[in-house]
C-alpha distance (Angstrom), angle and dihedral (degrees) to the residues before:
residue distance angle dihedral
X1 . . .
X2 3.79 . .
X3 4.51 112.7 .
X4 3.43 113.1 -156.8
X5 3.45 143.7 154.9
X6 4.15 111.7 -124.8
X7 3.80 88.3 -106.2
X8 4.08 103.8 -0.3
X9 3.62 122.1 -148.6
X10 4.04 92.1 -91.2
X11 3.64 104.7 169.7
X12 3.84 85.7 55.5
X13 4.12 85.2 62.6
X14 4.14 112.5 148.7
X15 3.35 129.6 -145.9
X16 3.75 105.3 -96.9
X17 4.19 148.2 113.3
X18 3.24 117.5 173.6
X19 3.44 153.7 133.8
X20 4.03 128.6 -77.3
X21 3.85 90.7 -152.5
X22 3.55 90.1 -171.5
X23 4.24 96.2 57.3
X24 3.94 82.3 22.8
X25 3.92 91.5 -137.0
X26 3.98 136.6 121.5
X27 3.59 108.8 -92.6
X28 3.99 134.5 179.2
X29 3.48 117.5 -152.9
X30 3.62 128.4 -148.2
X31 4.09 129.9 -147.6
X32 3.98 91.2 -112.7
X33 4.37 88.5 55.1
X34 3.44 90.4 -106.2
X35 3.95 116.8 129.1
X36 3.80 148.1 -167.3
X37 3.19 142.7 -165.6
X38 4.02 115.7 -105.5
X39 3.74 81.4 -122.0
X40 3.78 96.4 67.1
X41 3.92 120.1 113.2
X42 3.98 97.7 -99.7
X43 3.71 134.6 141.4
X44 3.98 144.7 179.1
X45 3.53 114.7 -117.2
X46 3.76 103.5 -117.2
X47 3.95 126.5 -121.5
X48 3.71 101.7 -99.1
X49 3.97 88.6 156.4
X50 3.76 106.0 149.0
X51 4.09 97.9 -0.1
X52 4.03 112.2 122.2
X53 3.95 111.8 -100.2
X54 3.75 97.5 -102.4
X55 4.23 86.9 51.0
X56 3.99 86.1 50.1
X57 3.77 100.3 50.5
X58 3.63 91.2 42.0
X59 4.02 86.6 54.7
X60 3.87 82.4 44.2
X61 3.88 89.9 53.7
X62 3.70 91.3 54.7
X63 3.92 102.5 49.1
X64 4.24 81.7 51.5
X65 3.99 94.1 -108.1
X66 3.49 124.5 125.1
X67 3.99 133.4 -132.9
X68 3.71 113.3 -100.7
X69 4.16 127.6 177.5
X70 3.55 115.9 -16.5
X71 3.73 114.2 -150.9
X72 4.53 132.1 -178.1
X73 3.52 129.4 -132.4
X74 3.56 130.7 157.6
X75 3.59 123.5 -105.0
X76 3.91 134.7 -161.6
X77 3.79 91.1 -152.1
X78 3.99 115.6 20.9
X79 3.46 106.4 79.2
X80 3.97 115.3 -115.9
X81 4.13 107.4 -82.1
X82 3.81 94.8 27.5
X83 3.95 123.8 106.1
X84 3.58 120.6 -93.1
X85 3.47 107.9 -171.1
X86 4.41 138.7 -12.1
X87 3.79 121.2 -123.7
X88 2.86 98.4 -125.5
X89 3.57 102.2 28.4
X90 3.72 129.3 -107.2
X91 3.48 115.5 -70.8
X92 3.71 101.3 21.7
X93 3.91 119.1 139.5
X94 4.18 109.5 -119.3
X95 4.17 129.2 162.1
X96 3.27 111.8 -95.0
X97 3.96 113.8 -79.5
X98 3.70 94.9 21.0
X99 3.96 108.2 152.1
X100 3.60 111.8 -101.8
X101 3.72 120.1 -154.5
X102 3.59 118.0 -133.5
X103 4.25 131.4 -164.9
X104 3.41 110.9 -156.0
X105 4.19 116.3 -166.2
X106 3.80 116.7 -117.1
X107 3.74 89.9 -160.1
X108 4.32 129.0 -101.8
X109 3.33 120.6 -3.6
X110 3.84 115.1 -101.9
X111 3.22 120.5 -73.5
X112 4.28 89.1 14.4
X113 4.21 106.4 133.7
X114 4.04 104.4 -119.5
X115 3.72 116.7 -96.9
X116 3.75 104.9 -88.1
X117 3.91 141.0 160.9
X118 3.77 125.5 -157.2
X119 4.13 136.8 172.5
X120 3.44 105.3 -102.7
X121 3.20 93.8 -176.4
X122 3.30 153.4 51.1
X123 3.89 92.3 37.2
X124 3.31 126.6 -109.1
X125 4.00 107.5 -86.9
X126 3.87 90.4 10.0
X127 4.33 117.6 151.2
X128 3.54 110.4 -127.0
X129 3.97 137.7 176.6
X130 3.67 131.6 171.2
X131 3.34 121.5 24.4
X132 4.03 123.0 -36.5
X133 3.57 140.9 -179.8
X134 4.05 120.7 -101.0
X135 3.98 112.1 -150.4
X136 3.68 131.1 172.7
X137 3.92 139.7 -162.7
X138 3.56 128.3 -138.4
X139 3.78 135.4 -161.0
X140 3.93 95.6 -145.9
X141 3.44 142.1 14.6
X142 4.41 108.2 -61.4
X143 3.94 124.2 -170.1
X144 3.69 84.3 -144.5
X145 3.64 149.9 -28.6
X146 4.25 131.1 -137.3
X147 3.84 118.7 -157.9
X148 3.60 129.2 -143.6
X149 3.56 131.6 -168.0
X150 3.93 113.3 -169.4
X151 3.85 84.9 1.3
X152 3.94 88.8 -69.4
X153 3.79 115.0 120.1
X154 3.86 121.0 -94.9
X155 3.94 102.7 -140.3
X156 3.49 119.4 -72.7
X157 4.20 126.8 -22.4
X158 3.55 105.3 -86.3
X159 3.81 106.9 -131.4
X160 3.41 106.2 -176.1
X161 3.79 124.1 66.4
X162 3.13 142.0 -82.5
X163 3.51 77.6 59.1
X164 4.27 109.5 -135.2
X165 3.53 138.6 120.4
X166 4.15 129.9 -162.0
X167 3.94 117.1 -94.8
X168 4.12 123.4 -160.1
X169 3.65 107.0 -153.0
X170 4.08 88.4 -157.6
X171 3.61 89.3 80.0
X172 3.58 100.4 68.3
X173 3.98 131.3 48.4
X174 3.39 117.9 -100.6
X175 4.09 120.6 -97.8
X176 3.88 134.1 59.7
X177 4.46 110.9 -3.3
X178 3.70 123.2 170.8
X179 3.93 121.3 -140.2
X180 3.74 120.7 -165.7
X181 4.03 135.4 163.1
X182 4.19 131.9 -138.0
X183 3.48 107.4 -155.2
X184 4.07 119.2 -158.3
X185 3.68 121.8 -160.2
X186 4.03 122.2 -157.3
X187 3.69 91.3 -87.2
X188 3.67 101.2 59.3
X189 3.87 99.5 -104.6
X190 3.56 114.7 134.6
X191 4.06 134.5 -151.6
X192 3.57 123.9 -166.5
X193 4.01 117.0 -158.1
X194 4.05 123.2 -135.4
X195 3.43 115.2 -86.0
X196 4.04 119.2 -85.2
X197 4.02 109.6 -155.2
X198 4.12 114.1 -161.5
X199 3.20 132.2 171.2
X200 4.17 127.4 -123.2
X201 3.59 111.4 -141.2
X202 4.29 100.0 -176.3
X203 3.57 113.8 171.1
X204 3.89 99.0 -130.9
X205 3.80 101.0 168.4
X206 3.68 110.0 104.2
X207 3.77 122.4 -150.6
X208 3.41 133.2 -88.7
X209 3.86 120.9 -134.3
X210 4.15 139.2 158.3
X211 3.46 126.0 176.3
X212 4.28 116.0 -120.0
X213 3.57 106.3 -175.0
X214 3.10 128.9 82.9
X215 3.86 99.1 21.4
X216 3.60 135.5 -122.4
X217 4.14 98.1 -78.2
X218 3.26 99.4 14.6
X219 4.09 124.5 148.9
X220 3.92 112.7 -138.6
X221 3.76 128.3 172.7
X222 3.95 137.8 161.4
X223 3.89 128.1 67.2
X224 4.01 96.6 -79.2
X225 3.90 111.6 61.7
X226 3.78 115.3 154.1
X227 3.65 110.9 -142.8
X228 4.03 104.1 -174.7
X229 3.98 132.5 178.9
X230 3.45 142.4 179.3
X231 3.46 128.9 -130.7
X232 3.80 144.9 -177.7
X233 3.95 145.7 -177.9
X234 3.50 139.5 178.7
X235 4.04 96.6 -114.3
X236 3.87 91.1 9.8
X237 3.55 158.8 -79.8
X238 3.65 121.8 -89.3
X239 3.72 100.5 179.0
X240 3.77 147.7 7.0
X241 3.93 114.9 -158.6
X242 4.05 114.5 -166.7
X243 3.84 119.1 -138.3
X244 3.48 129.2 -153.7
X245 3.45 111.6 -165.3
X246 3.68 83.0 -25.2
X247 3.86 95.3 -55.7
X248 4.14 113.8 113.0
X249 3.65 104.8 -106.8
X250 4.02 102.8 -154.3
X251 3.65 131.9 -26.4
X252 4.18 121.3 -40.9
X253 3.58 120.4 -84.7
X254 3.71 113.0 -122.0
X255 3.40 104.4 173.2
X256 4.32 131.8 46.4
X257 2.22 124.9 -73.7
X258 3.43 102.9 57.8
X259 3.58 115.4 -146.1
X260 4.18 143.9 144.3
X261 3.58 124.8 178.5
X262 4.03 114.2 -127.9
X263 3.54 123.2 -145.7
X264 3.55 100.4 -156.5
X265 4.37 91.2 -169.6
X266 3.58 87.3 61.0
X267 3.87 119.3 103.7
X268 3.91 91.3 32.3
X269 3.81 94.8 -43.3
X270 4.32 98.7 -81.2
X271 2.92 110.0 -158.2
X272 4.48 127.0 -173.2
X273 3.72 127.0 66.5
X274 3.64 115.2 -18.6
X275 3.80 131.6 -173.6
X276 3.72 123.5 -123.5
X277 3.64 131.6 -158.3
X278 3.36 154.1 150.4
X279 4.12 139.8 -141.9
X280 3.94 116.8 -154.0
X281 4.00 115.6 -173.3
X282 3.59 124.6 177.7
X283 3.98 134.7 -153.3
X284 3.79 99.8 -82.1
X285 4.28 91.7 49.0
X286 3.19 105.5 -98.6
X287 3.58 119.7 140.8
X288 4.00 138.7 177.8
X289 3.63 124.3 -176.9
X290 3.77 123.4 -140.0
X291 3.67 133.5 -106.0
X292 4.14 108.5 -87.0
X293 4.11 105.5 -99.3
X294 4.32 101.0 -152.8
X295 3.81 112.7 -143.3
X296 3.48 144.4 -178.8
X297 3.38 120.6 -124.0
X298 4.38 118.1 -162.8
């Protein structure tokens, strides 16, 4: 025996199956007392939130429901075409081929600027070197946005606004790279900005740098030995760091020309061959280390 209201309050559907111990049959029971057996034709209306109409009536078709009234209204973050919203909503219990409503998004509302993503900066054409930041505008509100540069992904999508992320030049050749940005808003949609071409301008030369004084084989002794060197660069040296035996003797030279004075009684007074060297770096990082100078300590 199946109890049942002509058309039961389904939506209002409780949680519970169990047994009428009286008819000794499954029952579900809804909030308004009324009942049915598990056996009756019902369904739940299916999320078709954000699926095109034909995708949601064929999902509608499958749970055994049917499409009622379709309705518009614009939408800041379904895409136009996709479903809105379910009458009644998603999840809720109905016979099978009950009419269910459907409202479909006709796109922004007016006067809304489209969802779009741009490079905001670096500028289009710009040199760069090192490492620089990546930001984007957008139009409308986005749940996130990935960047690409040569259509390879940029570290992870930034989700929080501003929208940027943190770019190291290094990693790429230099010469001609595009950057670009795919914005995502909560619904799914994606945009994808024009292309922003730049070019990366790393110094990559490294230094050059010997040491002249003292000379290969010379002796030295005494608390005031002048070990000089010359160095150059193609944008410039910003330090020369002397090596003895491959240990920094005194503080970096920063400015030509490039000097330290060597106390050879220091560090109980060695004495013997010792090497000599020196380490030149300039701006960008780069770094070359001189040819060993062997001298002969009394």
């Amino acid at each position: 025996v199946t109890v049942a209201h002509a058309r039961p309050a389904l939506a209002n559907l409780i949680t519970h199956n169990g047994s009428d111990t009286l008819l000794n049959i499954e029952v579900l029971q809804f909030a308004d007392g009324s009942v049915v057996a598990p056996g009756a034709a019902v369904a739940a209306v299916p999320n078709v939130i954000n699926l095109t109409q034909a995708q949601a009536t064929t999902q509608l078709t499958t749970a055994r429901l049917a499409l009622g009234t379709v309705t518009t209204a614009s939408s800041t973050s379904i895409p136009a075409g996709r479903v809105i919203s379910t009458d009644p909503v998603v999840g809720t219990f109905e016979f099978f081929q009950f009419a269910v409503n459907l409202v479909v998004s006709s796109g922004l509302p007016p006067g809304t600027p489209p969802p779009s993503v741009s490079i905001a900066s670096p500028a289009v054409g710009a040199n760069l070197t090192g490492t620089v930041n990546v930001t984007a505008s957008v139009a409308s509100p986005m749940a996130g946005v990935q960047f690409f540069v040569d259509g390879n992904s940029l570290g992870a999508e930034d989700t929080t606004a501003p929208f940027s992320v943190s770019w190291n030049t290094t990693t790429v050749e230099n010469g001609l790279h595009i950057l670009s940005a795919q914005a995502r808003n909560a619904a799914g949609a994606t945009f994808v900005s024009f292309d922003t071409p730049v070019n990366v301008t790393n110094d990559r030369t490294p230094p050059t740098v010997s040491i002249t004084s003292p000379g290969n084989g010379g002796i030295v002794t005494g608390s005031k030995v002048t070990v000089s060197a010359t160095a150059a660069d193609n944008v410039g040296v910003v330090g020369v760091q002397f090596l003895l035996n491959g240990t920094p003797i005194g503080a970096e030279a920063t400015t030509a020309p490039y000097t330290v004075r060597w106390n050879t009684n220091q560090r109980g007074g060695i004495t013997g061959s010792q090497a000599l060297s020196a380490r030149a770096r300039d701006a960008a990082g780069n770094v070359t280390t001189s040819a060993v100078v062997n001298v002969v300590v009394q």
